[in-house]
py3Dmol code that shows the C-alpha trace and the ligand (Angstrom):
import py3Dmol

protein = """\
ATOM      1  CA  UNK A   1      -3.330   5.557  30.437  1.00  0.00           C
ATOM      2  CA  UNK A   2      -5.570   4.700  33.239  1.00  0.00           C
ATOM      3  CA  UNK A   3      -7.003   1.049  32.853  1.00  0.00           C
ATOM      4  CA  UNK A   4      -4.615  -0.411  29.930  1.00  0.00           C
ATOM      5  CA  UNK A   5      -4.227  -4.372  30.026  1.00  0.00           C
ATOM      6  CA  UNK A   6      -1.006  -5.718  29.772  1.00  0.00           C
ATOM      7  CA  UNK A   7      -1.536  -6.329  26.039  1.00  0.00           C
ATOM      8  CA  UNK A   8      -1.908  -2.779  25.458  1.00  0.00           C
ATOM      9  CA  UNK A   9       0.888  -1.888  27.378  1.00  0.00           C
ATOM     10  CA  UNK A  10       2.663  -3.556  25.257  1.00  0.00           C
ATOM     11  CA  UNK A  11       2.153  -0.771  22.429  1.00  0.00           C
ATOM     12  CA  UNK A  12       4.480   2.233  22.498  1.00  0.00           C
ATOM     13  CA  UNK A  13       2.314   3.644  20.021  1.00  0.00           C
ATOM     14  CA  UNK A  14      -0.660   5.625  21.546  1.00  0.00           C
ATOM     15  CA  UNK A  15      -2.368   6.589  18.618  1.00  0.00           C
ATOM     16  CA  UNK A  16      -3.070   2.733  17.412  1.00  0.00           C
ATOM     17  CA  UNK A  17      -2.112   3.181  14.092  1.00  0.00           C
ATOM     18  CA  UNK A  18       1.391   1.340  12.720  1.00  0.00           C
ATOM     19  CA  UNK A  19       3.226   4.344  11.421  1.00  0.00           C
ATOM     20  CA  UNK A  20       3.936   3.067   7.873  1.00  0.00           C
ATOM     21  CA  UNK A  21       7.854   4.387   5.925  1.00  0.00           C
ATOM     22  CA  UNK A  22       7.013   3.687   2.944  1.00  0.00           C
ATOM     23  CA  UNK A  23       9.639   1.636   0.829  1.00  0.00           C
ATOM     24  CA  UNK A  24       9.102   2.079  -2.954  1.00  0.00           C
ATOM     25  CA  UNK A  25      11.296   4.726  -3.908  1.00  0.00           C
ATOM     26  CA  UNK A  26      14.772   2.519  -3.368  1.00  0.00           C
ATOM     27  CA  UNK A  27      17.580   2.922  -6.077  1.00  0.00           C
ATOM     28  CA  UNK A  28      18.590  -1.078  -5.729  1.00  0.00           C
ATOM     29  CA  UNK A  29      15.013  -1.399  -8.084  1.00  0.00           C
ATOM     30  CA  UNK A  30      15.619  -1.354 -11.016  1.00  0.00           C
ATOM     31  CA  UNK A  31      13.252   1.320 -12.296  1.00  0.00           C
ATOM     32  CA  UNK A  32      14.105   3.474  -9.650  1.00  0.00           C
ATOM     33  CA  UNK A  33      17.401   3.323 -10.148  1.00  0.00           C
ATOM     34  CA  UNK A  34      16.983   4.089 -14.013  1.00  0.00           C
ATOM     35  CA  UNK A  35      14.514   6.903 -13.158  1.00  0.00           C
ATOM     36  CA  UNK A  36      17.601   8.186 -10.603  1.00  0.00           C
ATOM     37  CA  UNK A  37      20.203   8.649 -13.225  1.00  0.00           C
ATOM     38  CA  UNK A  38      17.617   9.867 -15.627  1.00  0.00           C
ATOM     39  CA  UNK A  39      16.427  12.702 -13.452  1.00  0.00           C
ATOM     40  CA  UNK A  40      13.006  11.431 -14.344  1.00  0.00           C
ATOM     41  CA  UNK A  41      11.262  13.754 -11.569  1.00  0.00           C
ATOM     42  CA  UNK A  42       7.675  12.884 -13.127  1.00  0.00           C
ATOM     43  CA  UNK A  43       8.959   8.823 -12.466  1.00  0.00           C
ATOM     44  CA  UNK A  44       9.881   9.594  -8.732  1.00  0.00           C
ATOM     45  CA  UNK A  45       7.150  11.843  -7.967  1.00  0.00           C
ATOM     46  CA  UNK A  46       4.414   9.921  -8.838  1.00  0.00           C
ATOM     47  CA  UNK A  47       5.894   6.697  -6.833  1.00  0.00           C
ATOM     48  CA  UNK A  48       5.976   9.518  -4.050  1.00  0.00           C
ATOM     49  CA  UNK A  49       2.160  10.924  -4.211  1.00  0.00           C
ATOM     50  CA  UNK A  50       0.997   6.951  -4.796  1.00  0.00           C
ATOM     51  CA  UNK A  51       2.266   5.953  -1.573  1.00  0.00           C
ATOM     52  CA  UNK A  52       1.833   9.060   0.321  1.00  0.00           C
ATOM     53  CA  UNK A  53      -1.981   9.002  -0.920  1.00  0.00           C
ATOM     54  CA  UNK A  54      -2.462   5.001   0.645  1.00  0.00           C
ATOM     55  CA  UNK A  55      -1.726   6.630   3.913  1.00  0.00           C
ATOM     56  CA  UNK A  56       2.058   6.386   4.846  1.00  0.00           C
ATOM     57  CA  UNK A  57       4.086   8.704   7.929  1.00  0.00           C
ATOM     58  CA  UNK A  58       7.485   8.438   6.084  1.00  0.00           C
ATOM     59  CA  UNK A  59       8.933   8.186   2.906  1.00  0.00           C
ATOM     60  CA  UNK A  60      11.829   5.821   2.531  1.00  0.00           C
ATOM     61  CA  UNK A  61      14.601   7.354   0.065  1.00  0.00           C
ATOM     62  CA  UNK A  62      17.463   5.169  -1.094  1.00  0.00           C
ATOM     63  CA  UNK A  63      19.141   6.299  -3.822  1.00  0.00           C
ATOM     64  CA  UNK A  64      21.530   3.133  -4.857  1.00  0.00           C
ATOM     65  CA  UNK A  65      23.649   3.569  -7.079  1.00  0.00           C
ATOM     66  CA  UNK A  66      27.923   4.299  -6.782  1.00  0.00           C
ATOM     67  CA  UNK A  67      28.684   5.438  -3.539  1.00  0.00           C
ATOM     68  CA  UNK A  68      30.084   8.822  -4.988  1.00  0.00           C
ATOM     69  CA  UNK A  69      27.305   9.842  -6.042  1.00  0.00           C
ATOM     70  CA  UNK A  70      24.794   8.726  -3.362  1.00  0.00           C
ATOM     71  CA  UNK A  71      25.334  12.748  -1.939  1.00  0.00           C
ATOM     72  CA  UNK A  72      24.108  14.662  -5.369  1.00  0.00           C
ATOM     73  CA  UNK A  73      21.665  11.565  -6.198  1.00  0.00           C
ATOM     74  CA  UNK A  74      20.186  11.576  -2.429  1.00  0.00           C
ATOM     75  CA  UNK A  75      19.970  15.644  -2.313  1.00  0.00           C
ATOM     76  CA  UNK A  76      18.018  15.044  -5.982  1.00  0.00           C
ATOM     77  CA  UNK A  77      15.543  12.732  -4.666  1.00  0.00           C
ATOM     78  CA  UNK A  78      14.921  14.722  -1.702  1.00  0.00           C
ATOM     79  CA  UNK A  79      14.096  17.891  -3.961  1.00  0.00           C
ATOM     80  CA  UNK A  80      11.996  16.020  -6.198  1.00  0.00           C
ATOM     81  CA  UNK A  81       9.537  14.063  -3.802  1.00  0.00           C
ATOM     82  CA  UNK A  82       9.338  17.379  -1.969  1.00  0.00           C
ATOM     83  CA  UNK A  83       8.011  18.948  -4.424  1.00  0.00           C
ATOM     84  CA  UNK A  84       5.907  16.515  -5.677  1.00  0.00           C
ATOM     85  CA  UNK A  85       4.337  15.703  -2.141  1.00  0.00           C
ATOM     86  CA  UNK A  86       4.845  18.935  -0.174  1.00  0.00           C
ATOM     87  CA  UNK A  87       3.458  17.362   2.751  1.00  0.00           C
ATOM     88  CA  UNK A  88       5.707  14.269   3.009  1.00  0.00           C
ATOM     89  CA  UNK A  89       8.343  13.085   6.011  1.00  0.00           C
ATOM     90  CA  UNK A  90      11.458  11.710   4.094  1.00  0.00           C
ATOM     91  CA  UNK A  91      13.072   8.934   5.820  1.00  0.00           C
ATOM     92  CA  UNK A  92      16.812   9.220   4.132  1.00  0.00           C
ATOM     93  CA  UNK A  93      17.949   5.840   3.792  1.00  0.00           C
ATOM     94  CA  UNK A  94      21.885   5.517   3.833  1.00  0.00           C
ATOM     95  CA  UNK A  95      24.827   4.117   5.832  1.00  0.00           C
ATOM     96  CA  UNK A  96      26.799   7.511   4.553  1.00  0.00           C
ATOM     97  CA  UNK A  97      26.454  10.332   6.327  1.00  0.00           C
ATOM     98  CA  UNK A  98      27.802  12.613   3.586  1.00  0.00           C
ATOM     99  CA  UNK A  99      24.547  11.315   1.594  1.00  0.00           C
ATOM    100  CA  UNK A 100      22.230  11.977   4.469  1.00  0.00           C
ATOM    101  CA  UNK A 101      23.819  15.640   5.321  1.00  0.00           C
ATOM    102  CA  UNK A 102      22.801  16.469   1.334  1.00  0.00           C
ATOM    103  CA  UNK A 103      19.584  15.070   2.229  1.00  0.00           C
ATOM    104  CA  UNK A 104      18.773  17.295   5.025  1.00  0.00           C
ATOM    105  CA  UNK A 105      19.595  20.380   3.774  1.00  0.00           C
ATOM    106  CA  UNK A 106      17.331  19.892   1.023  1.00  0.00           C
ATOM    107  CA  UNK A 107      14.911  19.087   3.292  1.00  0.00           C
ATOM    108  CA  UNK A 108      12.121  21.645   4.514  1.00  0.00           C
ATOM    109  CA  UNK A 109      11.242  20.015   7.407  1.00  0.00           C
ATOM    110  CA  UNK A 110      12.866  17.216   9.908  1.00  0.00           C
ATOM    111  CA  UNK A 111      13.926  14.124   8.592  1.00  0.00           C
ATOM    112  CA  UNK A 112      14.017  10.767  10.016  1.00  0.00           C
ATOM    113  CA  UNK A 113      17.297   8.967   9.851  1.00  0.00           C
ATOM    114  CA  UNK A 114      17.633   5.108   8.292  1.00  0.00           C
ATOM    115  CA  UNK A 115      20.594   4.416  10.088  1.00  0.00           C
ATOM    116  CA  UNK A 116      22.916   4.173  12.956  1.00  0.00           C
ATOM    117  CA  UNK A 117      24.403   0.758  13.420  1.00  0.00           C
ATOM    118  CA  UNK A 118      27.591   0.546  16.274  1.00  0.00           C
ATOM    119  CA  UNK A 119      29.883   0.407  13.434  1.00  0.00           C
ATOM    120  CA  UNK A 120      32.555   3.037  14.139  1.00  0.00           C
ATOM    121  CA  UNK A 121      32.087   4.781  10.654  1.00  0.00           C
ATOM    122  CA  UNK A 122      27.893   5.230  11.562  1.00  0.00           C
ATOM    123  CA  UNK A 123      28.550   6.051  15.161  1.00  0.00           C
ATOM    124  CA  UNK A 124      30.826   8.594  14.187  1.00  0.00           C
ATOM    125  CA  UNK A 125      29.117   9.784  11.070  1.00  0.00           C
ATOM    126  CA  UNK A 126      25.484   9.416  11.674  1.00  0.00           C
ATOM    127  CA  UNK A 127      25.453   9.791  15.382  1.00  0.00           C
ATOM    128  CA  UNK A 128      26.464  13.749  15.528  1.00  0.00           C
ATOM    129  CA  UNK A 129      23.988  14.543  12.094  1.00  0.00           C
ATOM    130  CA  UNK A 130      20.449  13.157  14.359  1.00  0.00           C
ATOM    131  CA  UNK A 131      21.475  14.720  17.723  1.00  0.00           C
ATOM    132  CA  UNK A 132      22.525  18.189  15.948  1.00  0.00           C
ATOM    133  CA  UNK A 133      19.050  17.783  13.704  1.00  0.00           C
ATOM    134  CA  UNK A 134      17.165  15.991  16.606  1.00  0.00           C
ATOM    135  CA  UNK A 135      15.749  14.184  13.862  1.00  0.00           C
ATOM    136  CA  UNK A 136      13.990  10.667  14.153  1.00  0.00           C
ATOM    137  CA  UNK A 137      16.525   8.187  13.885  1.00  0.00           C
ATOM    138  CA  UNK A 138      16.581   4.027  12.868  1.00  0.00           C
ATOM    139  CA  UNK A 139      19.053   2.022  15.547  1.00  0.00           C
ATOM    140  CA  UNK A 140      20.210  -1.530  13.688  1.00  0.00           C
ATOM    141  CA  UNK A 141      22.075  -3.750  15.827  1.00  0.00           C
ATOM    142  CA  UNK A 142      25.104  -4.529  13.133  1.00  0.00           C
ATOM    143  CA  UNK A 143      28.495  -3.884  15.009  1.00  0.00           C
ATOM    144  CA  UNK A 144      31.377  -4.002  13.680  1.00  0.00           C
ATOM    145  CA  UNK A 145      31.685  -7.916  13.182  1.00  0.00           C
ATOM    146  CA  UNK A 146      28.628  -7.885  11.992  1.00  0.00           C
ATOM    147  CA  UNK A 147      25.067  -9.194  12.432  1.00  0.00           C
ATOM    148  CA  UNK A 148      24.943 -10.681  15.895  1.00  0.00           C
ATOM    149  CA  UNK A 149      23.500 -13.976  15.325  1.00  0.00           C
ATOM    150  CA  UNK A 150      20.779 -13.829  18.482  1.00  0.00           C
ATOM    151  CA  UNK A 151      18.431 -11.821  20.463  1.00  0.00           C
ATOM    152  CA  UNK A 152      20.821 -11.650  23.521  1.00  0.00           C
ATOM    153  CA  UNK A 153      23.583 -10.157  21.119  1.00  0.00           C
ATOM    154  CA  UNK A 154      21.679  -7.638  19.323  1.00  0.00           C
ATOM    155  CA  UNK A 155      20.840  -6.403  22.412  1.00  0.00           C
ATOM    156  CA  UNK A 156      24.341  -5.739  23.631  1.00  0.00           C
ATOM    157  CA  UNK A 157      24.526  -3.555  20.782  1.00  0.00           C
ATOM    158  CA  UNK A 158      20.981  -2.155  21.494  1.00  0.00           C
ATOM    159  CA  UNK A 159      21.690  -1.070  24.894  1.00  0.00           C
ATOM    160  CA  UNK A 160      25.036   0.488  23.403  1.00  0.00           C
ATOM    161  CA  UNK A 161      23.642   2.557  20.601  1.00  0.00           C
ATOM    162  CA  UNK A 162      20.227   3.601  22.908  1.00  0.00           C
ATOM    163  CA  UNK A 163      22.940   4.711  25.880  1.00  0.00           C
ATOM    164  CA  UNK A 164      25.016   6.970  23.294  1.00  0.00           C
ATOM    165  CA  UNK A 165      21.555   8.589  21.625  1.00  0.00           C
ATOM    166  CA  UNK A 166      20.558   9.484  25.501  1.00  0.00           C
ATOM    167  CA  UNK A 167      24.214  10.965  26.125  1.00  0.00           C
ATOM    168  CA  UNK A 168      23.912  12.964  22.630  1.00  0.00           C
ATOM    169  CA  UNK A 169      20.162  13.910  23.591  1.00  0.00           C
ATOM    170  CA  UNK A 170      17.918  12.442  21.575  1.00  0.00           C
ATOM    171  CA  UNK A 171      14.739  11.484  23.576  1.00  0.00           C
ATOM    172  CA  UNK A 172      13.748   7.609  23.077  1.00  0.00           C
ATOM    173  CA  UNK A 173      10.683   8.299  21.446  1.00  0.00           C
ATOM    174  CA  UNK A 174      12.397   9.447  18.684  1.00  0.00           C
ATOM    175  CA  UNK A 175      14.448   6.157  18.117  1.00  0.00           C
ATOM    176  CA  UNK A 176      12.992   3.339  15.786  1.00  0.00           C
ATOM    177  CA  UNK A 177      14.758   0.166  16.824  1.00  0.00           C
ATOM    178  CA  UNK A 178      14.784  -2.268  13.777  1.00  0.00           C
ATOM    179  CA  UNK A 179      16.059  -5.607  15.182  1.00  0.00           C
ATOM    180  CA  UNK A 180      16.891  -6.834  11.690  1.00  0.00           C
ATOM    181  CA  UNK A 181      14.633  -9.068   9.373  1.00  0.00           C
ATOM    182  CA  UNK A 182      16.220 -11.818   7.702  1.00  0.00           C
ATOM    183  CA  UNK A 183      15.151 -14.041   5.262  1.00  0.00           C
ATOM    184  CA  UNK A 184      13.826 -17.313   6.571  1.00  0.00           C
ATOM    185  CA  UNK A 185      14.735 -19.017   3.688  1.00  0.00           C
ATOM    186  CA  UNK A 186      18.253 -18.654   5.152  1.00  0.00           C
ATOM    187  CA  UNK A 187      17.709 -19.867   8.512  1.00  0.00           C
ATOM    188  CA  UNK A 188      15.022 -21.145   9.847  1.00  0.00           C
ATOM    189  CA  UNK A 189      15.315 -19.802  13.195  1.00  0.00           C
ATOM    190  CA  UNK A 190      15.518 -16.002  11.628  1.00  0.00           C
ATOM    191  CA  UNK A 191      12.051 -15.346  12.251  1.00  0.00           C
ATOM    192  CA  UNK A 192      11.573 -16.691  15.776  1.00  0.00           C
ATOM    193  CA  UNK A 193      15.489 -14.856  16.515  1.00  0.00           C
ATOM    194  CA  UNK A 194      13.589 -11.103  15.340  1.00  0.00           C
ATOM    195  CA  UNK A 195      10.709 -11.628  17.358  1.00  0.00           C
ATOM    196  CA  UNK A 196      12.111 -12.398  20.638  1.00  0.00           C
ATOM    197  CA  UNK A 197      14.711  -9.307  19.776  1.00  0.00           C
ATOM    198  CA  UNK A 198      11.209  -7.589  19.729  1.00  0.00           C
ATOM    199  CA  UNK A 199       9.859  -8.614  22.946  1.00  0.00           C
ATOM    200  CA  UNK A 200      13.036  -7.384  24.670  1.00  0.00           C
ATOM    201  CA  UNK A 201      13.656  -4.391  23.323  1.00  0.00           C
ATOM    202  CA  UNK A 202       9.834  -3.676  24.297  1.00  0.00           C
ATOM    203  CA  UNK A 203      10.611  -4.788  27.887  1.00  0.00           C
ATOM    204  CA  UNK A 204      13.822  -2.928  28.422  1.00  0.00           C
ATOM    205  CA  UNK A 205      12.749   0.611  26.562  1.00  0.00           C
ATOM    206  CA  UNK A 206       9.304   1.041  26.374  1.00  0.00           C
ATOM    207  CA  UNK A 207       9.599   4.473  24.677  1.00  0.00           C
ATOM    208  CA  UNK A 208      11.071   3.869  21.635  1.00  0.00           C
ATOM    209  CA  UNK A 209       9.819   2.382  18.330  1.00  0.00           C
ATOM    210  CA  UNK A 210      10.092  -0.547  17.083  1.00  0.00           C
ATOM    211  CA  UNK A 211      10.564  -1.529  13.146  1.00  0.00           C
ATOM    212  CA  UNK A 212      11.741  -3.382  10.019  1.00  0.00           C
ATOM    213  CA  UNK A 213      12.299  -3.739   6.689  1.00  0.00           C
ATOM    214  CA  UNK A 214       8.786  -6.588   6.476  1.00  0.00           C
ATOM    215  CA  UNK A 215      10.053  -8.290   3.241  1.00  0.00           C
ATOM    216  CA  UNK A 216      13.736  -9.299   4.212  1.00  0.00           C
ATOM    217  CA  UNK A 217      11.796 -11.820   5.493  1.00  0.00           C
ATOM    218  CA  UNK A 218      10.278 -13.547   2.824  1.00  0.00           C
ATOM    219  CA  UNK A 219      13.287 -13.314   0.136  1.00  0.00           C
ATOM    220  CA  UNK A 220      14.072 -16.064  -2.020  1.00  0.00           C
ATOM    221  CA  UNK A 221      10.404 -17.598  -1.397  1.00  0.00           C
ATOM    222  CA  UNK A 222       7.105 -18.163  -3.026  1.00  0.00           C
ATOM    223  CA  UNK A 223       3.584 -16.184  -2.309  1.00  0.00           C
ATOM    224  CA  UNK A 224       6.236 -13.405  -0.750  1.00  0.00           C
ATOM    225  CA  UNK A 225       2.824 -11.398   0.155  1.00  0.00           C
ATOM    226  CA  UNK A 226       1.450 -13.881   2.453  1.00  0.00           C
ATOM    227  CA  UNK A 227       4.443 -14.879   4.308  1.00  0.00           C
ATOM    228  CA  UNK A 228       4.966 -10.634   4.498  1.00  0.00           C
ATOM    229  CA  UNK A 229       1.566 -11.167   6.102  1.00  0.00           C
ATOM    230  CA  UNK A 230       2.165 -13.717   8.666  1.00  0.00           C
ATOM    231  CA  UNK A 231       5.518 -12.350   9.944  1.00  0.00           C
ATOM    232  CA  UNK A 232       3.798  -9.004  10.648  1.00  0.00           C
ATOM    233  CA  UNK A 233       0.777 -10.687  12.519  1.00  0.00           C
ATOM    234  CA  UNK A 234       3.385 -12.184  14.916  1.00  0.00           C
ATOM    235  CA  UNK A 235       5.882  -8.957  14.850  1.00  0.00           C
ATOM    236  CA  UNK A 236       2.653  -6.659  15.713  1.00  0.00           C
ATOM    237  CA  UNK A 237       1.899  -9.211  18.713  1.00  0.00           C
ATOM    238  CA  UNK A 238       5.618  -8.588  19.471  1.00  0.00           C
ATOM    239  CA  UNK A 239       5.450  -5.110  20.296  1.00  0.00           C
ATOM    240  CA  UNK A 240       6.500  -4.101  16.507  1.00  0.00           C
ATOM    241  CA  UNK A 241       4.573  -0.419  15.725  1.00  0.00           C
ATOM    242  CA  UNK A 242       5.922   0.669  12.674  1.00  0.00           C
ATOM    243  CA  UNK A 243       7.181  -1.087   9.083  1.00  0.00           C
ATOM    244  CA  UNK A 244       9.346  -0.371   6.257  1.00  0.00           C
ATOM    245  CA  UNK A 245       6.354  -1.566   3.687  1.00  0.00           C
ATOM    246  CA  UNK A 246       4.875  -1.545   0.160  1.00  0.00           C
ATOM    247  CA  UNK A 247       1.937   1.057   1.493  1.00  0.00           C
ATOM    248  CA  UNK A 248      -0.133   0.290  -2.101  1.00  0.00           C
ATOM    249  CA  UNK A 249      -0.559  -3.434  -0.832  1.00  0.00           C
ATOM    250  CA  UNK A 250      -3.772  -3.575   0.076  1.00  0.00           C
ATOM    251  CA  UNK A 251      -3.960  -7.304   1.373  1.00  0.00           C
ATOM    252  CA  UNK A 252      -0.921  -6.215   3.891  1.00  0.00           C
ATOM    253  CA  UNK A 253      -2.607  -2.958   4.849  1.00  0.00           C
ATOM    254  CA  UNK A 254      -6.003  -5.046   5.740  1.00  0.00           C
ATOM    255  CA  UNK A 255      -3.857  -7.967   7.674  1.00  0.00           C
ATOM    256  CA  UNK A 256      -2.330  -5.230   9.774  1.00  0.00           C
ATOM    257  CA  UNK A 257      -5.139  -3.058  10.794  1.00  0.00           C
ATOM    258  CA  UNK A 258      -6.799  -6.777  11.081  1.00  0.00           C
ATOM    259  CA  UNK A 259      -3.602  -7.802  13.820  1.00  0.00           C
ATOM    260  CA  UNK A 260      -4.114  -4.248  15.199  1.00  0.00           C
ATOM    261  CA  UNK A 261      -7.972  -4.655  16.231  1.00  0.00           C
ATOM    262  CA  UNK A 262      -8.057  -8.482  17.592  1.00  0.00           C
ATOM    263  CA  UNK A 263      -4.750  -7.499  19.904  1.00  0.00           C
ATOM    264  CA  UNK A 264      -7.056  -4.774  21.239  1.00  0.00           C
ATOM    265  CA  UNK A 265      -5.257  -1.857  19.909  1.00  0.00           C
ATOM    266  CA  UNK A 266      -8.466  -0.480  18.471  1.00  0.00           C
ATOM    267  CA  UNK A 267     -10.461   0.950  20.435  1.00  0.00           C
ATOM    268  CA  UNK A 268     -14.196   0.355  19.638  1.00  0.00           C
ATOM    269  CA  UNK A 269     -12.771  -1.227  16.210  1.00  0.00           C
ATOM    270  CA  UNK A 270     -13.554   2.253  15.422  1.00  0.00           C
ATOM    271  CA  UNK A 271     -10.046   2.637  12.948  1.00  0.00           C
ATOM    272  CA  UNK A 272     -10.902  -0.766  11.026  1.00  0.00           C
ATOM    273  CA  UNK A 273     -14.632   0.100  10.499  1.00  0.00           C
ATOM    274  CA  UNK A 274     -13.777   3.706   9.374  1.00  0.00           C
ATOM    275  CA  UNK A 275     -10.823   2.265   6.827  1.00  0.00           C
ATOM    276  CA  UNK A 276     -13.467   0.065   5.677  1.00  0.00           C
ATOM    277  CA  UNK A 277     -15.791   2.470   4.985  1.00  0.00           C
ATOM    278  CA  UNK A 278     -13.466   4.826   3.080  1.00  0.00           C
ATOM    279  CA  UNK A 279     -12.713   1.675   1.340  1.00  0.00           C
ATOM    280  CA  UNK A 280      -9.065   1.744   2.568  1.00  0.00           C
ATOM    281  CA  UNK A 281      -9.477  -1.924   2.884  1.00  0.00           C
ATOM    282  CA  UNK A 282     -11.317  -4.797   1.823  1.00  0.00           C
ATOM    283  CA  UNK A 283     -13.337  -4.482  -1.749  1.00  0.00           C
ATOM    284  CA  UNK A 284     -12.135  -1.447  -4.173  1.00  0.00           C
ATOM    285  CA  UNK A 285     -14.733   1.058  -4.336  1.00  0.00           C
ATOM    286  CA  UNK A 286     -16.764   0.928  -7.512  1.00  0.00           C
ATOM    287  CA  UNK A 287     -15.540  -2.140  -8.727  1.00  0.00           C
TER     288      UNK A 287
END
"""
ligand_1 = """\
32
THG
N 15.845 -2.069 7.555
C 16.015 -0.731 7.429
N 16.035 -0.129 6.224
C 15.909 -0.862 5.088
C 15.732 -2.256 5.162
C 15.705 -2.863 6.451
N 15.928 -0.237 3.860
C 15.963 -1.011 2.651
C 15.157 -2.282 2.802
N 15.553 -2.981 3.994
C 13.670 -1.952 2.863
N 13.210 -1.455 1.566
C 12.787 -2.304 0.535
C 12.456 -1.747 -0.696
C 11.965 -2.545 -1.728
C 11.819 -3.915 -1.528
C 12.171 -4.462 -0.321
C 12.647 -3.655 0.722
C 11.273 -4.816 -2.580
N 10.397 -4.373 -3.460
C 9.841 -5.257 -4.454
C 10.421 -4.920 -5.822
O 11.188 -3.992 -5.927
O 10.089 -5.619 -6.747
C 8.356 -5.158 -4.574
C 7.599 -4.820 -3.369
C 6.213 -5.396 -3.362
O 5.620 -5.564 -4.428
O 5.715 -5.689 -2.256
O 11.583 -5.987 -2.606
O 15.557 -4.083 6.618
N 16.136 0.002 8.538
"""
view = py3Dmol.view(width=600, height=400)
view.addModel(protein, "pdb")
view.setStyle({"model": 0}, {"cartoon": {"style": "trace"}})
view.addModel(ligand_1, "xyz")
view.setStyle({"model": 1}, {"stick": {}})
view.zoomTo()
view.show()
């Protein structure tokens, strides 16, 4: 685009609006999980329309649960949310690719992928499902000893995952790089370590996506919301376009579209006056 500052350069993401995968339907809570073995469809599909209605791109589907069942439990959740929100894009969410093949082929349309990692079983399971499907596809940089503790190491796996998605043909712009959230509580360098893995990534491929699962980051803390907040300020300013979220949290939905406008990624403020007005943010209509 003709006359973009550096700033907005820095976005990947053209139409300035964070593409939201929404998080709530995740078998590790507890009333998910319940609702999972249940078969409560009503349960699942009305966490699905709730989220899809506060304006999300993806759904986030993690069924939990024992590992051999993950395939029948995934394919389930797929059908379910389908039908509930016709209009939904599922975002499978599962290290086993035998889960995420029963996914897709309940899916009607393209799926986004959640994730490869350089871990021989994902490279070799995962890898061959998003290039065959060309679907969108989440990189982490875990290897096979684990979590690289810096920016310069999760890179080195970076650079290794985004080389074998080229090879396999899967454009950049389909990739969502999530260079791992961890809770600060943990380490107090965690935050500062996923922001600078931001800013490289953004430097070295400035086609591809960039998110995260937001509330890693505030685990084992007070006032979780507001540090959620703060982190995705900074990870915005970072280059970060996209979140694994709680889409019904108003207060984070305002903070974001808030980061989004001052770092100039809204042009004529027009998307934070026009969420305002449809009462997307600030005061609940009516009340
Ligand atoms: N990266 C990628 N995928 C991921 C994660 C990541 N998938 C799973 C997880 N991390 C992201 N999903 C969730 C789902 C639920 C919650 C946190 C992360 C959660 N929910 C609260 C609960 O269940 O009580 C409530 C949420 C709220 O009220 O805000 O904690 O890092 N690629």
């Amino acid at each position: 685009m003709a006359g973009q500052t550096p700033a907005m350069a820095l976005s990947s993401c053209e139409a300035n609006d964070m593409i939201i995968i929404g998080e709530k339907i995740n078998g590790t809570r507890k009333e998910v999980g319940a609702a999972i073995v249940k078969r409560d469809a009503n349960f699942i599909g009305d966490l699905a329309l709730r989220q899809f209605q506060s304006g999300v791109t993806f759904l986030d589907l993690n069924a939990g649960g024992l590992p051999e069942r993950e395939p029948q439990d995934l394919a389930w959740l797929v059908q379910t949310v389908q039908e509930a929100v016709p209009e939904a894009t599922l975002c499978l969410d599962s290290p086993n690719h035998l889960a995420l093949l029963a996914g897709i082929e309940k899916a009607a349309k393209t799926v986004m992928l959640n994730s490869l990692s350089a871990e021989l079983f994902r490279v070799e399971g995962v890898l061959p499902l998003a290039c065959q499907f060309q679907t969108e596809l989440i990189i982490l940089p875990i290897g096979d000893k684990g979590i690289p503790p810096d920016a310069e190491g999760r890179m080195t796996i970076v650079r290794q995952l985004v080389e074998m998605t080229r090879k396999g043909g899967l454009p950049d712009e389909k990739l969502y790089v999530d260079p791992l959230v961890m809770a600060i509580s943990t380490g107090i360098e965690n935050g500062n370590i996923t922001l600078e893995t931001c800013r490289k990534i953004r430097e070295e491929f400035p086609a591809v996506h960039l998110t995260c699962g937001l509330s890693n980051i505030s685990f084992g803390m007070p006032l979780r919301s507001i540090l959620n907040q703060a982190f995705l300020v900074l990870a915005i300013q970072a280059g970060m376009d996209s979140a694994i979220l709680d889409p019904q949290n108003r207060e984070l939905r305002a903070m974001m579209m808030a980061a989004e406008t001052v770092l100039g990624k809204d042009r004529h403020c027009m998307n934070f006056n026009r969420a305002f007005r449809a009462g997307k943010i600030g005061p609940v209509k009516g009340s």
